[in-house]
N, C-alpha and C positions, 0 to 999 in steps of 0.2 A: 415079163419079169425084169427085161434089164435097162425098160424104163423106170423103174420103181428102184432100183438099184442105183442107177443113175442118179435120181436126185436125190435119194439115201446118202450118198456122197458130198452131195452140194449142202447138206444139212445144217442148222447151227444147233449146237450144244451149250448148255451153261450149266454147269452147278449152283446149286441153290443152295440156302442157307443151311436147308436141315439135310447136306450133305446126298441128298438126291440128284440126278440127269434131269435139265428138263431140253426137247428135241423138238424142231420141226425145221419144216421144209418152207419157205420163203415163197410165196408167192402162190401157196394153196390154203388156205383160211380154213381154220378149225382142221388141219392136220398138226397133229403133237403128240407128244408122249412124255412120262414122267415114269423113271423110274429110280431103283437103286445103284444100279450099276449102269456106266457105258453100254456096254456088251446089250446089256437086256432092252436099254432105253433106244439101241438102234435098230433091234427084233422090233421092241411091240410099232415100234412110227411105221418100219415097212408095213403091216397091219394093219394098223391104222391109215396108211396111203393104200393099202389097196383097198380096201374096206370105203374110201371116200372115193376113188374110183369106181367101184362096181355101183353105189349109190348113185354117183353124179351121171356115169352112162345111161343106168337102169329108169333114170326120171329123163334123159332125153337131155341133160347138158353136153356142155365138153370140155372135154380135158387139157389147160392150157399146158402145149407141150409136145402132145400126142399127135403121130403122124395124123393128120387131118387126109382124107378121101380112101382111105385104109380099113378093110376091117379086122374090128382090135375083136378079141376072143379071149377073154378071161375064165378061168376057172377058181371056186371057190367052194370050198365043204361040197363036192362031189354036186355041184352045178356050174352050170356053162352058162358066161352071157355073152352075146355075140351082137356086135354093131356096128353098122359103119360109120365110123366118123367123117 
């Protein structure tokens, strides 16, 4: 979690036209989020990053970032994935 937090922090924001958030995280492709408010557009991106985390470990990628020779152990909707990086 306080990798995901982490780069939740390093994040860019911009308002869009129709007054929307739109979020992501720089250097993770296809993580983003679009909402109404701040608040909510930096909810759904943590989701959204851990959501492409659990994908990208789960197919046997990795995660640029992540302790490399470590195993990472994510929980999600009352499942565990676990791997060593």
């Amino acid at each position: 979690m306080e990798f995901i937090i982490e780069k939740i922090k390093k994040a860019k924001f911009e308002v869009l036209e129709d007054k929307t958030y739109y979020g992501y995280i720089p250097g993770y492709r296809g993580v983003w989020a679009n909402e109404k408010t701040l608040k909510t557009c930096k909810i759904e991106l943590g989701s959204a990053f851990e959501d492409w985390i659990l994908f990208t470990l789960k197919d046997g990628g990795t995660v640029p970032g992540l302790n490399v020779g470590k195993k990472v152990s994510i929980s999600f909707c009352n499942r565990e994935f676990a791997r060593y990086a």
